[in-house]
N, CA, C and O atoms as a GROMACS GRO file, in nm:
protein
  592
    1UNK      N    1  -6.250  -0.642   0.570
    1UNK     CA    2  -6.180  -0.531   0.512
    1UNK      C    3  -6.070  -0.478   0.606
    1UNK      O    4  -5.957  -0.447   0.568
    2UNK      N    5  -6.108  -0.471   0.714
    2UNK     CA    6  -6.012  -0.460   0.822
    2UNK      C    7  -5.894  -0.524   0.835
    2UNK      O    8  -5.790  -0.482   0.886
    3UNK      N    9  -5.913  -0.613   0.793
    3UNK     CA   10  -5.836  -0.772   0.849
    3UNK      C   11  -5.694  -0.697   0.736
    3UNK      O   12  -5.579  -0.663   0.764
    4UNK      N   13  -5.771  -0.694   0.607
    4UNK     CA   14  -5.702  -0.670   0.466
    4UNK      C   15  -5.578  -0.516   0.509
    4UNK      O   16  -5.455  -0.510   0.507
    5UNK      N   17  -5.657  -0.440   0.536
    5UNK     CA   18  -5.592  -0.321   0.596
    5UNK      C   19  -5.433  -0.311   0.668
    5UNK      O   20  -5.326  -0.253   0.645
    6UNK      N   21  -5.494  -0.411   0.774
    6UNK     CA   22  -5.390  -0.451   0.865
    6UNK      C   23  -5.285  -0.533   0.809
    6UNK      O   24  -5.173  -0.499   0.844
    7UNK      N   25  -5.292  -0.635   0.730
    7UNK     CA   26  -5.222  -0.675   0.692
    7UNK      C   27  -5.141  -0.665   0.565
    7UNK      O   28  -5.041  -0.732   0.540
    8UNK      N   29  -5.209  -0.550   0.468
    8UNK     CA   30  -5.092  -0.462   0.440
    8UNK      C   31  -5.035  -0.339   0.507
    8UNK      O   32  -5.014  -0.254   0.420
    9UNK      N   33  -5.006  -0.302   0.609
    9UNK     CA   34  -4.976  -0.262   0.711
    9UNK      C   35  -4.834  -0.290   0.726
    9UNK      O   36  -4.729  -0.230   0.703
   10UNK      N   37  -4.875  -0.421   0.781
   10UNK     CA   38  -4.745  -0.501   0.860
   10UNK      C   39  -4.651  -0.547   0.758
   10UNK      O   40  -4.532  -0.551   0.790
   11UNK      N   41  -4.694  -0.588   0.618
   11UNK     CA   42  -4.653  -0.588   0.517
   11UNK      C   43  -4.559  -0.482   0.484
   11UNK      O   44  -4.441  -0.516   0.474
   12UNK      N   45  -4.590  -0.355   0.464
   12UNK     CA   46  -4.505  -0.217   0.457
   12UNK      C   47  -4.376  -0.187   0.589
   12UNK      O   48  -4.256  -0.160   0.581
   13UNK      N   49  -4.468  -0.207   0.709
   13UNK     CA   50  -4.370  -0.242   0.790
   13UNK      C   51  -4.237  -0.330   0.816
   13UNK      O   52  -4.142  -0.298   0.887
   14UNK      N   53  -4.248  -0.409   0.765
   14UNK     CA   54  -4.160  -0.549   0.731
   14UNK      C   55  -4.055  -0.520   0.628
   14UNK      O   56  -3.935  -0.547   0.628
   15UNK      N   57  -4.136  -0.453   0.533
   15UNK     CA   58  -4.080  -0.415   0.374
   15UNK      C   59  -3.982  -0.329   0.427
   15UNK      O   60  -3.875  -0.354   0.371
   16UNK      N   61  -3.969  -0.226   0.524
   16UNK     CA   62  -3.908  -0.054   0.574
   16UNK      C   63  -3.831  -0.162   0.672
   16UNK      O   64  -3.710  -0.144   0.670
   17UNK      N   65  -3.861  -0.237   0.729
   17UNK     CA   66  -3.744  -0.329   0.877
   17UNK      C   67  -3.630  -0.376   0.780
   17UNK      O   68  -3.510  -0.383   0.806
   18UNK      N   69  -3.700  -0.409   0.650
   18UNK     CA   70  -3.586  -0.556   0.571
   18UNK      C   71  -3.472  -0.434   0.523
   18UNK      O   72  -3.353  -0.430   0.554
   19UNK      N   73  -3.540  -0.349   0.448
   19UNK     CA   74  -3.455  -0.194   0.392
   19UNK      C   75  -3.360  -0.078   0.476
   19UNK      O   76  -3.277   0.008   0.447
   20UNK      N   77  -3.441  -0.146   0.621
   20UNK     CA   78  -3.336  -0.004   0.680
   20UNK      C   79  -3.209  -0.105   0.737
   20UNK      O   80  -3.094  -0.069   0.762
   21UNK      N   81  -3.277  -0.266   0.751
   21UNK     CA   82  -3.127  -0.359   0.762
   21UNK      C   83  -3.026  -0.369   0.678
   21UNK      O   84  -2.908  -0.349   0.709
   22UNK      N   85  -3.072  -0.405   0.552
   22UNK     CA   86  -2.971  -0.390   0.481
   22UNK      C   87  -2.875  -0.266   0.409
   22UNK      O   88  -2.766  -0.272   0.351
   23UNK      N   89  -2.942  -0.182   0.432
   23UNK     CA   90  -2.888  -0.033   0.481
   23UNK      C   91  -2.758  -0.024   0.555
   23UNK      O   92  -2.645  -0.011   0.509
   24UNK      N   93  -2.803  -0.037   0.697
   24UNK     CA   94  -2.729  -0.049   0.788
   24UNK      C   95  -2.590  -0.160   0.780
   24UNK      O   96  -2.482  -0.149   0.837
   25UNK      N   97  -2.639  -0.264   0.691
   25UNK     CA   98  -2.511  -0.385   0.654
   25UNK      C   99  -2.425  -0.313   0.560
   25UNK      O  100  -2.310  -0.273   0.580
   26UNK      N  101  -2.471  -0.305   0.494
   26UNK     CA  102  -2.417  -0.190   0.360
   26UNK      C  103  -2.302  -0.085   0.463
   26UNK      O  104  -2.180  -0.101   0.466
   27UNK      N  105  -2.369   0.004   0.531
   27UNK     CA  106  -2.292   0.118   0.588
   27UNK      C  107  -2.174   0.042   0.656
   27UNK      O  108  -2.063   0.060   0.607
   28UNK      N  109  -2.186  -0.041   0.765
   28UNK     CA  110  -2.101  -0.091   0.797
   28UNK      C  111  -1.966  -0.153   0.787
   28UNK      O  112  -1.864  -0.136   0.854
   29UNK      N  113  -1.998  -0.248   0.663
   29UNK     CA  114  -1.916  -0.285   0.561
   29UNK      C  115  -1.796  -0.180   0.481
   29UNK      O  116  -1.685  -0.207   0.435
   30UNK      N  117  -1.873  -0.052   0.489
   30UNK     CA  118  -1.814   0.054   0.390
   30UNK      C  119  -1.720   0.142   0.493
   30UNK      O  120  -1.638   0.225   0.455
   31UNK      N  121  -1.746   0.110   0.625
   31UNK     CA  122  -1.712   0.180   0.722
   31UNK      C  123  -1.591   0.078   0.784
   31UNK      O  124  -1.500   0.127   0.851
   32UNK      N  125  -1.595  -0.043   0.761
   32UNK     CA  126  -1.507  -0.131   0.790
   32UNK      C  127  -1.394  -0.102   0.690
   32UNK      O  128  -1.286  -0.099   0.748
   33UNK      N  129  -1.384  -0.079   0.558
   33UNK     CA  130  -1.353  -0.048   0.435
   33UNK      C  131  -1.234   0.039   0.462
   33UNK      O  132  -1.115   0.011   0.446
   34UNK      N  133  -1.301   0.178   0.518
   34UNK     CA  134  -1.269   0.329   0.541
   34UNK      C  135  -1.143   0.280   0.656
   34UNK      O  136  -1.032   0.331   0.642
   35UNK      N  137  -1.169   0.181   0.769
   35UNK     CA  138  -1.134   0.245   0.892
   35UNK      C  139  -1.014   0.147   0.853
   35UNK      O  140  -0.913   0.210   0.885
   36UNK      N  141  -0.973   0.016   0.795
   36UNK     CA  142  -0.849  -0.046   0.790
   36UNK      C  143  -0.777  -0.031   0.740
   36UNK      O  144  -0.812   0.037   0.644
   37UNK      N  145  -0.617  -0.066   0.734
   37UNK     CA  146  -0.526   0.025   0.623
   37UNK      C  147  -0.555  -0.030   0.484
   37UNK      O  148  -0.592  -0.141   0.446
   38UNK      N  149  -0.520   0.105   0.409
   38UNK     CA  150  -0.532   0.135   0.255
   38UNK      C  151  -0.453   0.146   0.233
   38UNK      O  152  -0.418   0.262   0.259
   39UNK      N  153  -0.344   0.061   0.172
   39UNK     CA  154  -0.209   0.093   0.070
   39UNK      C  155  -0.184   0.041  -0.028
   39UNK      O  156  -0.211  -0.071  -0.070
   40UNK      N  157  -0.113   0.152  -0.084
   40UNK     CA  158  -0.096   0.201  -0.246
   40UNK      C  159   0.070   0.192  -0.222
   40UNK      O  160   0.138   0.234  -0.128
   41UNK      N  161   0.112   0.118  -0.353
   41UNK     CA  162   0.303   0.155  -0.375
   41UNK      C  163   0.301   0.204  -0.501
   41UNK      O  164   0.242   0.154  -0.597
   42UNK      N  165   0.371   0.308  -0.499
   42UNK     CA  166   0.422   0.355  -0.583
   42UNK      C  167   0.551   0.393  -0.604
   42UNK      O  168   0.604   0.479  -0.534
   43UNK      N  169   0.614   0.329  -0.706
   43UNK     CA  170   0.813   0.308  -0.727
   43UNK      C  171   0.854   0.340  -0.883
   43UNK      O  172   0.798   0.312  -0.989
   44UNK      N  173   0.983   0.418  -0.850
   44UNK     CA  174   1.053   0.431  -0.968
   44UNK      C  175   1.191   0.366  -0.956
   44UNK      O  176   1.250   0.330  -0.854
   45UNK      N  177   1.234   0.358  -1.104
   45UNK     CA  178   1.356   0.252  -1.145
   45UNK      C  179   1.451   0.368  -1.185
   45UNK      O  180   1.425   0.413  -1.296
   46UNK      N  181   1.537   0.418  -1.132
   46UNK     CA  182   1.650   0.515  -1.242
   46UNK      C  183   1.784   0.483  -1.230
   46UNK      O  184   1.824   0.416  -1.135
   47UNK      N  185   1.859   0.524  -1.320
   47UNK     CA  186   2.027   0.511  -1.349
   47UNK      C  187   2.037   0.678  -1.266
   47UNK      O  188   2.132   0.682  -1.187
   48UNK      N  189   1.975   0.780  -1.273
   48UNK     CA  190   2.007   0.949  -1.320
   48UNK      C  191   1.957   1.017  -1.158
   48UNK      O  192   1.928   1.136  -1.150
   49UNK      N  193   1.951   0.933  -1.046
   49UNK     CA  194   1.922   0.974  -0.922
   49UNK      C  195   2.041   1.124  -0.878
   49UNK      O  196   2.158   1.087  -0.869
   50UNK      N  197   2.025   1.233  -0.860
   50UNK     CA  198   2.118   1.286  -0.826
   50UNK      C  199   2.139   1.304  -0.654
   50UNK      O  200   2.076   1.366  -0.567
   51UNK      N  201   2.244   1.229  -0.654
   51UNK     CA  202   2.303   1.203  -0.482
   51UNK      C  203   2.414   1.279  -0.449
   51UNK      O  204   2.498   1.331  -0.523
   52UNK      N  205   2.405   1.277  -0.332
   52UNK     CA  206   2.531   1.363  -0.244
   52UNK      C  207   2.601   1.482  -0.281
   52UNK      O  208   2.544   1.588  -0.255
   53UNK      N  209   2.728   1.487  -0.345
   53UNK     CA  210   2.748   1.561  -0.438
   53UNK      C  211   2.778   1.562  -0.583
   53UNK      O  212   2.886   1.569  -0.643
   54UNK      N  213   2.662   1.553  -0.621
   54UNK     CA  214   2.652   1.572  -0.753
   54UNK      C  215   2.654   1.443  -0.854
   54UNK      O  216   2.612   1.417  -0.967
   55UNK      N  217   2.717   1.384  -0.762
   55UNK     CA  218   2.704   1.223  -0.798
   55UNK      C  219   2.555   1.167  -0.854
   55UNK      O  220   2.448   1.222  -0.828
   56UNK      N  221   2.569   1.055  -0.932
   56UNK     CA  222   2.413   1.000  -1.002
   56UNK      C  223   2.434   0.893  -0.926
   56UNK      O  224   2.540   0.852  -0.879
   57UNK      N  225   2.304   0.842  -0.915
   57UNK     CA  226   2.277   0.715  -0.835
   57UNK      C  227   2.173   0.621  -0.900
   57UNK      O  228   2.077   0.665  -0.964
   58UNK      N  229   2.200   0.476  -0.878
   58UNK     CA  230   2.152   0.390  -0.952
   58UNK      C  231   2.058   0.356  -0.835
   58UNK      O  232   2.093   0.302  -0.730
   59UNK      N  233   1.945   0.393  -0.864
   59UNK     CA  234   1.799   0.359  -0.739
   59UNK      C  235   1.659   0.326  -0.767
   59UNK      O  236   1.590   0.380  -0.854
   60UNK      N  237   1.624   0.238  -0.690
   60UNK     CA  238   1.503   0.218  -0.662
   60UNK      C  239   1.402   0.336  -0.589
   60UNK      O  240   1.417   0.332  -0.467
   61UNK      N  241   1.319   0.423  -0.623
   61UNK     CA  242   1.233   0.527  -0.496
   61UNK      C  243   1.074   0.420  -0.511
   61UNK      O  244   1.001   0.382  -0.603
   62UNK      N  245   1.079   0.406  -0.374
   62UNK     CA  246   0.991   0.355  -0.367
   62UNK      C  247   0.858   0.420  -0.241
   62UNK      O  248   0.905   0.441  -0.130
   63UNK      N  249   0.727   0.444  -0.256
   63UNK     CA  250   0.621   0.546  -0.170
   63UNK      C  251   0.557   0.461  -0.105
   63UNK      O  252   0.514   0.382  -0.189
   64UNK      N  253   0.520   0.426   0.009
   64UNK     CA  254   0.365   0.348   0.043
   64UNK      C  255   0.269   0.490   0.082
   64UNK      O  256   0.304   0.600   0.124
   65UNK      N  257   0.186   0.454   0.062
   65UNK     CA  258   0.023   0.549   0.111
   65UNK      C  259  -0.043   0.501   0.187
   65UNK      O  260  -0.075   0.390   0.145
   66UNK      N  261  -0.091   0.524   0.298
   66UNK     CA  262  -0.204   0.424   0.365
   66UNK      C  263  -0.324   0.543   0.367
   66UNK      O  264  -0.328   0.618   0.464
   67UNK      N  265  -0.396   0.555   0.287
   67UNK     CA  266  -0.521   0.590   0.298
   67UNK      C  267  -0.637   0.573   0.444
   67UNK      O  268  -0.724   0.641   0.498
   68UNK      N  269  -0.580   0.450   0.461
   68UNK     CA  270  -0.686   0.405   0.582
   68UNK      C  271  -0.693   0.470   0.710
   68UNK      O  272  -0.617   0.567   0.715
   69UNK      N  273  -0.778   0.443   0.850
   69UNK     CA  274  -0.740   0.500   0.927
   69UNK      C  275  -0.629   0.467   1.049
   69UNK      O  276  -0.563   0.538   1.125
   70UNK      N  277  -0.650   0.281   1.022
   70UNK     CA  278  -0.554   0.137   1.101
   70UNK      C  279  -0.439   0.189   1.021
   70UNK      O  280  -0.430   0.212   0.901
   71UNK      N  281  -0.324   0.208   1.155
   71UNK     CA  282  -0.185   0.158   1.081
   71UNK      C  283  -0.148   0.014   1.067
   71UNK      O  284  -0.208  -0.081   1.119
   72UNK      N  285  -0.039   0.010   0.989
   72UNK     CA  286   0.063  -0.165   0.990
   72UNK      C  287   0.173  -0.127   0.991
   72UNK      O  288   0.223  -0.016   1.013
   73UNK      N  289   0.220  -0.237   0.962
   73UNK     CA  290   0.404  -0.252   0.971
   73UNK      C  291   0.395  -0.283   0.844
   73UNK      O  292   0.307  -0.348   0.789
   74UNK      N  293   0.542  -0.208   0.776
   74UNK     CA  294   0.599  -0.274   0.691
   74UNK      C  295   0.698  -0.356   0.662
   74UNK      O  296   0.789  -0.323   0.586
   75UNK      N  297   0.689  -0.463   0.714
   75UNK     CA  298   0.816  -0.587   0.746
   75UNK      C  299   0.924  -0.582   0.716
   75UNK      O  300   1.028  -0.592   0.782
   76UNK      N  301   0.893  -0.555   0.547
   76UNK     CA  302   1.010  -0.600   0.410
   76UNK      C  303   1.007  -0.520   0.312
   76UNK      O  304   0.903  -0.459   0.289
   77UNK      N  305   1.135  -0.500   0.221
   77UNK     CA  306   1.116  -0.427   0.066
   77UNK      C  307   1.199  -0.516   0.032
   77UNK      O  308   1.300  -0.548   0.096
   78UNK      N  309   1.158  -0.568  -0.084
   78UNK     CA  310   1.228  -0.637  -0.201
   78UNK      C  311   1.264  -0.592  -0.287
   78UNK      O  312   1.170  -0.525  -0.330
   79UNK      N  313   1.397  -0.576  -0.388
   79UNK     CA  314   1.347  -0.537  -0.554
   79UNK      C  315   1.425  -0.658  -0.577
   79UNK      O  316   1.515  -0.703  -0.507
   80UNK      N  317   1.355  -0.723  -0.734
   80UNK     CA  318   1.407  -0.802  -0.789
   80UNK      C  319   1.434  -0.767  -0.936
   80UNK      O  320   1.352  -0.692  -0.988
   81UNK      N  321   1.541  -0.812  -1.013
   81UNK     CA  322   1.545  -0.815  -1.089
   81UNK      C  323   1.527  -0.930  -1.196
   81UNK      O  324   1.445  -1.020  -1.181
   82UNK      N  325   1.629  -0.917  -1.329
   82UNK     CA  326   1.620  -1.062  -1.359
   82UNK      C  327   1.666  -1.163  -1.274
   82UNK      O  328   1.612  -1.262  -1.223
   83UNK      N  329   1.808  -1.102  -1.271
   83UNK     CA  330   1.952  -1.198  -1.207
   83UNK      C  331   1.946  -1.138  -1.067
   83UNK      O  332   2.013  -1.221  -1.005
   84UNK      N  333   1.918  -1.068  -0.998
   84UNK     CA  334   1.959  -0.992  -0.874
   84UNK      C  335   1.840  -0.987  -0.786
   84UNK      O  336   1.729  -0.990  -0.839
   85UNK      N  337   1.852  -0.977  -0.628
   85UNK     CA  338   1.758  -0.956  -0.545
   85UNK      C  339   1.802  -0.870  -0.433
   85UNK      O  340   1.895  -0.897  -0.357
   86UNK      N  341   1.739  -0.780  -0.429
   86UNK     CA  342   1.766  -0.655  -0.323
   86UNK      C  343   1.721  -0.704  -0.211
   86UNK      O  344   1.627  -0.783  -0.220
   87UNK      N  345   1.768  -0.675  -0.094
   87UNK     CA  346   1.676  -0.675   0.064
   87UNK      C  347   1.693  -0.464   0.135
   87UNK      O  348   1.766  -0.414   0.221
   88UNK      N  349   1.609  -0.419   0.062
   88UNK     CA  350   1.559  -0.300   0.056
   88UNK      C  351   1.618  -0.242   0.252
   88UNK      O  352   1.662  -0.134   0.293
   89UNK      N  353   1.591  -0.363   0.320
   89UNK     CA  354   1.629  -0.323   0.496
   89UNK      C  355   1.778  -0.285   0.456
   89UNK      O  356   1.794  -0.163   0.453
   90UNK      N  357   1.896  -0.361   0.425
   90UNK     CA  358   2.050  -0.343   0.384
   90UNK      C  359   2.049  -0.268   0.284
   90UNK      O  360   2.168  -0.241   0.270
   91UNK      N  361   1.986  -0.212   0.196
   91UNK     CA  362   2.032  -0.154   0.063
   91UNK      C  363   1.983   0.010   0.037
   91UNK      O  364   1.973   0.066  -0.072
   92UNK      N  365   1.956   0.067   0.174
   92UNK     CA  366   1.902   0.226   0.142
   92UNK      C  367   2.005   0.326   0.120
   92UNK      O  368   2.101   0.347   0.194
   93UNK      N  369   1.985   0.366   0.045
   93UNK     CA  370   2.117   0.475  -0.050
   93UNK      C  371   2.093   0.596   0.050
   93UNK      O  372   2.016   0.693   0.046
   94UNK      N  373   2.230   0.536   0.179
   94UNK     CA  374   2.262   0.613   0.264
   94UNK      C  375   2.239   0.564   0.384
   94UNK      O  376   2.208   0.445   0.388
   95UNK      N  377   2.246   0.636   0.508
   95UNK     CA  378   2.227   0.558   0.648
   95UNK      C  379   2.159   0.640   0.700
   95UNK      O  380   2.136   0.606   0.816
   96UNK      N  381   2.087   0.784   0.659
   96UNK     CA  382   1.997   0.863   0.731
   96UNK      C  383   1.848   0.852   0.770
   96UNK      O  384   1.805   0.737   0.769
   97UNK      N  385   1.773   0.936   0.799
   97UNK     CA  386   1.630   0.912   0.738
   97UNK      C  387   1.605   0.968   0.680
   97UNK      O  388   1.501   1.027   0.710
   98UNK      N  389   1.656   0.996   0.573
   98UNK     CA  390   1.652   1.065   0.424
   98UNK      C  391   1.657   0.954   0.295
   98UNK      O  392   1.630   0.973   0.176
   99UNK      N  393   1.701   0.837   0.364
   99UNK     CA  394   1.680   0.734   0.270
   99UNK      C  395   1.575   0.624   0.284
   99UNK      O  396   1.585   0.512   0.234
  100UNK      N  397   1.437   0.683   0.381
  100UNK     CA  398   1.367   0.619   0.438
  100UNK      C  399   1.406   0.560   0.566
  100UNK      O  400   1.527   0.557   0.590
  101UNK      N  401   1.312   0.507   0.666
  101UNK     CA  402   1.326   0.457   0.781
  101UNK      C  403   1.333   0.346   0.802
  101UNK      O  404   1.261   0.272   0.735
  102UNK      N  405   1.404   0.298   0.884
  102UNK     CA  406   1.496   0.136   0.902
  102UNK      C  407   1.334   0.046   0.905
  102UNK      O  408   1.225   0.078   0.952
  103UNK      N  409   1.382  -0.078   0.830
  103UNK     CA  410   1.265  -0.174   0.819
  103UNK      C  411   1.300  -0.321   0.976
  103UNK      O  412   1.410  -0.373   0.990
  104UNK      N  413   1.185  -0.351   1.060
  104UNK     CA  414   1.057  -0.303   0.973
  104UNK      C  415   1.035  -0.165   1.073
  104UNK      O  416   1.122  -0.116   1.144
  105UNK      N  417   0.893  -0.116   1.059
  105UNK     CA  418   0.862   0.046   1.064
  105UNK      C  419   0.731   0.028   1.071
  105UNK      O  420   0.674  -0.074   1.031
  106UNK      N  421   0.651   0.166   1.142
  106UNK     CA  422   0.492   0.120   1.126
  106UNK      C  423   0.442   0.256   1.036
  106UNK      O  424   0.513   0.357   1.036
  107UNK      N  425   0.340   0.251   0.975
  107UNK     CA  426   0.299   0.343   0.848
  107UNK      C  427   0.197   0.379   0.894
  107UNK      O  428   0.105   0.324   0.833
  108UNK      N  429   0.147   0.470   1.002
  108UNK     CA  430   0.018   0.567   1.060
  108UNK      C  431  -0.094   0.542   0.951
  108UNK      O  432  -0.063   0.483   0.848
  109UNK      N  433  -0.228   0.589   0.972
  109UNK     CA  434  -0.313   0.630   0.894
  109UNK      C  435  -0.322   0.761   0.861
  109UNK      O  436  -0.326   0.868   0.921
  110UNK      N  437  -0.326   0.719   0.739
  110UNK     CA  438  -0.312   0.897   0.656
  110UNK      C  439  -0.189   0.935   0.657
  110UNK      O  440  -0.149   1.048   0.683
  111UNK      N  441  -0.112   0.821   0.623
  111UNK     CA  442   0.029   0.900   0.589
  111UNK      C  443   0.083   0.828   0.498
  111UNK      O  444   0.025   0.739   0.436
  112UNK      N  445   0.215   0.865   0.482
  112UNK     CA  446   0.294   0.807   0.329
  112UNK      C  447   0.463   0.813   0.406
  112UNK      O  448   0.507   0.899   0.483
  113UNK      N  449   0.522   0.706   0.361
  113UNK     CA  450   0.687   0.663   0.388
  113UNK      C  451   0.716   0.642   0.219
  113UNK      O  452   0.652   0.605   0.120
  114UNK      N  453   0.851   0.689   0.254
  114UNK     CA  454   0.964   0.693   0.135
  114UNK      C  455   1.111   0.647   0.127
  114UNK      O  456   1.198   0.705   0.191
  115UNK      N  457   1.143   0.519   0.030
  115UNK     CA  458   1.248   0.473   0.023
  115UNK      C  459   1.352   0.500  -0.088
  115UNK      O  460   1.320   0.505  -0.206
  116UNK      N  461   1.459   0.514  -0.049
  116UNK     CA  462   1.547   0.516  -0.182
  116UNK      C  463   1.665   0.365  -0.167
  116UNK      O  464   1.761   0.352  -0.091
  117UNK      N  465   1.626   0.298  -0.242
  117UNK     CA  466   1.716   0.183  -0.253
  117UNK      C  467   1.825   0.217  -0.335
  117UNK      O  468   1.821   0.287  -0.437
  118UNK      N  469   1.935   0.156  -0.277
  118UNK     CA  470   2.058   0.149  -0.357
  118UNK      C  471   2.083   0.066  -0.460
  118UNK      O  472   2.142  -0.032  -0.414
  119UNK      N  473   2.066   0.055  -0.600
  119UNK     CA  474   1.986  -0.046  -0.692
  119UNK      C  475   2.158  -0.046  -0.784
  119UNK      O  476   2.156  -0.082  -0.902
  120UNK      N  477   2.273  -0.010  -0.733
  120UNK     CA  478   2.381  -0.057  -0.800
  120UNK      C  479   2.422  -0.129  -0.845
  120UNK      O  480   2.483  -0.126  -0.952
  121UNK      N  481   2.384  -0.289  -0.719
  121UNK     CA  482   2.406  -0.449  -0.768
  121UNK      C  483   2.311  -0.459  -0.904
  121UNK      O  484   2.339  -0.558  -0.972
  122UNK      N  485   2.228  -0.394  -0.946
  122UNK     CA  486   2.174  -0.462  -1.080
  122UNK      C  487   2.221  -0.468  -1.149
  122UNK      O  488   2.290  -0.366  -1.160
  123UNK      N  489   2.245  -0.573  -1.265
  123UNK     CA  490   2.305  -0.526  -1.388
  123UNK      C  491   2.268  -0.443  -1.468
  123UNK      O  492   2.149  -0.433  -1.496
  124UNK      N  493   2.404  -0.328  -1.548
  124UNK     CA  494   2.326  -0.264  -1.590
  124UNK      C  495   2.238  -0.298  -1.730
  124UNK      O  496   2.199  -0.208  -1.804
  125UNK      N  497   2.215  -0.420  -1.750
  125UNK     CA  498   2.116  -0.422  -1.874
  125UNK      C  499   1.967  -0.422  -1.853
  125UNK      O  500   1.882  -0.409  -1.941
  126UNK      N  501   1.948  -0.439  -1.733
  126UNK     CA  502   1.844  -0.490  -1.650
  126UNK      C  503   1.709  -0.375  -1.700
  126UNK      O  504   1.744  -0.262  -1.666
  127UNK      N  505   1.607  -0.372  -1.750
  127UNK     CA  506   1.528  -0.257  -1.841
  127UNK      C  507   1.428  -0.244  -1.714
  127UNK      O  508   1.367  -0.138  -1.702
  128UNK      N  509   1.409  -0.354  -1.614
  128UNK     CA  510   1.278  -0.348  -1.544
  128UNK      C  511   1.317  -0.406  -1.396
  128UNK      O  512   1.419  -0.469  -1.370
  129UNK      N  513   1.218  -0.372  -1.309
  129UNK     CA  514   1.254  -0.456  -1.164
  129UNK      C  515   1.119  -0.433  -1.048
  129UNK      O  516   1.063  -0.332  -1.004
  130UNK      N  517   1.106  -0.545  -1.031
  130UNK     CA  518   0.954  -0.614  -0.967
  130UNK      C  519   0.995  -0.536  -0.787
  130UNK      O  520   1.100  -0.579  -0.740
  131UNK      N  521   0.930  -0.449  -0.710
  131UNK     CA  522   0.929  -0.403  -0.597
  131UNK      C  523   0.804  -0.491  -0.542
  131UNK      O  524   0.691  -0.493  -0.591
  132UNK      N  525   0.853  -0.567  -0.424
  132UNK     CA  526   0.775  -0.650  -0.338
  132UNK      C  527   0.776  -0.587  -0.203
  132UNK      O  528   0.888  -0.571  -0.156
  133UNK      N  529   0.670  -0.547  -0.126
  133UNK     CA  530   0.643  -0.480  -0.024
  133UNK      C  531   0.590  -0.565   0.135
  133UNK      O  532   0.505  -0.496   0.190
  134UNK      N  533   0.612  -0.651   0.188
  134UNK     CA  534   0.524  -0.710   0.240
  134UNK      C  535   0.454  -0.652   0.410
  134UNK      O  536   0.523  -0.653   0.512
  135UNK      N  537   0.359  -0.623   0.407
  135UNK     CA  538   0.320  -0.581   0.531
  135UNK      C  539   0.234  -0.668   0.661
  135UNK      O  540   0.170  -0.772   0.650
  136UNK      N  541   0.256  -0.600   0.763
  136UNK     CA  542   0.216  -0.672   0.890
  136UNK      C  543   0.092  -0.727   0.885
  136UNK      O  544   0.095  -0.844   0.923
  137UNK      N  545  -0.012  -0.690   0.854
  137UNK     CA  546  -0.108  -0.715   0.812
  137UNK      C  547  -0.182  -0.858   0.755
  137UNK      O  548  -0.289  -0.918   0.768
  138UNK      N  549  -0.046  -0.872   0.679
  138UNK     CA  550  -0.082  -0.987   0.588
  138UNK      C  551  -0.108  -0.966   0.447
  138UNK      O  552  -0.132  -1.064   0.376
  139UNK      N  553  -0.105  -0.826   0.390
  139UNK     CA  554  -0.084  -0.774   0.283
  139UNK      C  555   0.046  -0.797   0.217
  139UNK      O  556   0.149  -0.781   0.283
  140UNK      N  557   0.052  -0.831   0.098
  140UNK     CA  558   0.182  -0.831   0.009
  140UNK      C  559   0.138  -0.717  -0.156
  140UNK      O  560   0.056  -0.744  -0.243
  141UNK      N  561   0.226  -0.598  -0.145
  141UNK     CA  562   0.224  -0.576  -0.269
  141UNK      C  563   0.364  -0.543  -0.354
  141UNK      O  564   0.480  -0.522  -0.317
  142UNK      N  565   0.300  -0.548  -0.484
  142UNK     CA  566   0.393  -0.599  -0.577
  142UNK      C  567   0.400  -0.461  -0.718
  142UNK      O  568   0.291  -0.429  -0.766
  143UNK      N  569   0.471  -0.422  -0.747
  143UNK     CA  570   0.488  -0.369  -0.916
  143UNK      C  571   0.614  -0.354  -0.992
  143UNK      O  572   0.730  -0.342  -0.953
  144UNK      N  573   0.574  -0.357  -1.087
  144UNK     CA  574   0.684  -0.381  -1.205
  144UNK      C  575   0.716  -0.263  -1.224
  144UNK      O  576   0.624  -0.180  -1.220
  145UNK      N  577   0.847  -0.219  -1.249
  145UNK     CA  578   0.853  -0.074  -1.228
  145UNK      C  579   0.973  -0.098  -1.387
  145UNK      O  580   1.058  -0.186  -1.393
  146UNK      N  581   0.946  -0.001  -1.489
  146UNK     CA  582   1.058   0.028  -1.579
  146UNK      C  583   1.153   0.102  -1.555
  146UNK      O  584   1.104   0.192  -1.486
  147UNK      N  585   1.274   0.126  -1.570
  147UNK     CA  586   1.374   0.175  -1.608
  147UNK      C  587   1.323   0.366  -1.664
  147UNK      O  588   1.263   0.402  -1.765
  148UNK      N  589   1.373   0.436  -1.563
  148UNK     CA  590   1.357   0.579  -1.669
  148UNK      C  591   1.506   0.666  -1.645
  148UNK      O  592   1.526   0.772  -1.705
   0.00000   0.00000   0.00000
């Protein structure tokens, strides 16, 4: 009876070793998650940008987010269109840092950068245009952005 005792015992014991491991894998994982960069793009397409004085501007605004706590670089901005391809480094509507910061650039954790592309070369029939982002990392992101 003893014998029986003990060896559900070690049994329960084993059961609480296997549970608080995979616990611990779990946390880790989620903590690996938390601590590397997190980015989000978010871009608009307009004809109706109001620039300088008073002037409208044909632009790309484009946001990164890094949620995470690791910064990266952001290498590159692309916009493409049908017929046309932007290089977002040459094309910021203006030369300040008001039109975003010269590429490439590094993006902190917990912060957000902002571009305004000069999106003139498009044609104007052009309804839509694909923003390609590529970062240091080894991350590439991408969205289709409409016309507003």
């Amino acid at each position: 009876m003893t014998s029986l005792i003990l060896s559900i015992a070690s049994l329960l014991v084993a059961v609480v070793a296997v549970v608080i491991s995979l616990s611990q894998a779990r946390l880790t994982k989620r903590e690996f998650q938390r601590a590397r960069p997190n980015i989000a793009l978010s871009a608009i397409f307009t004809d109706n940008l109001a620039h300088g004085s008073g002037a409208r501007a044909r632009a790309v605004c484009a946001t990164l987010s890094n949620t995470g706590r690791e910064d990266t670089e952001v290498a590159s901005i692309w916009v493409y269109s049908e017929r046309t391809m932007l290089n977002g480094t040459h094309n910021r509507l203006g030369t300040d840092d008001s039109a975003g910061p010269a590429l490439p650039c590094r993006i902190g954790g917990h912060s957000q950068l902002f571009w305004m592309i000069d999106a003139a070369a498009i044609e104007a029939e052009a309804s839509e245009v694909t923003v390609v982002i590529k970062l240091g990392h080894g991350e590439t992101l991408s969205q289709q952005v409409q016309k507003r």
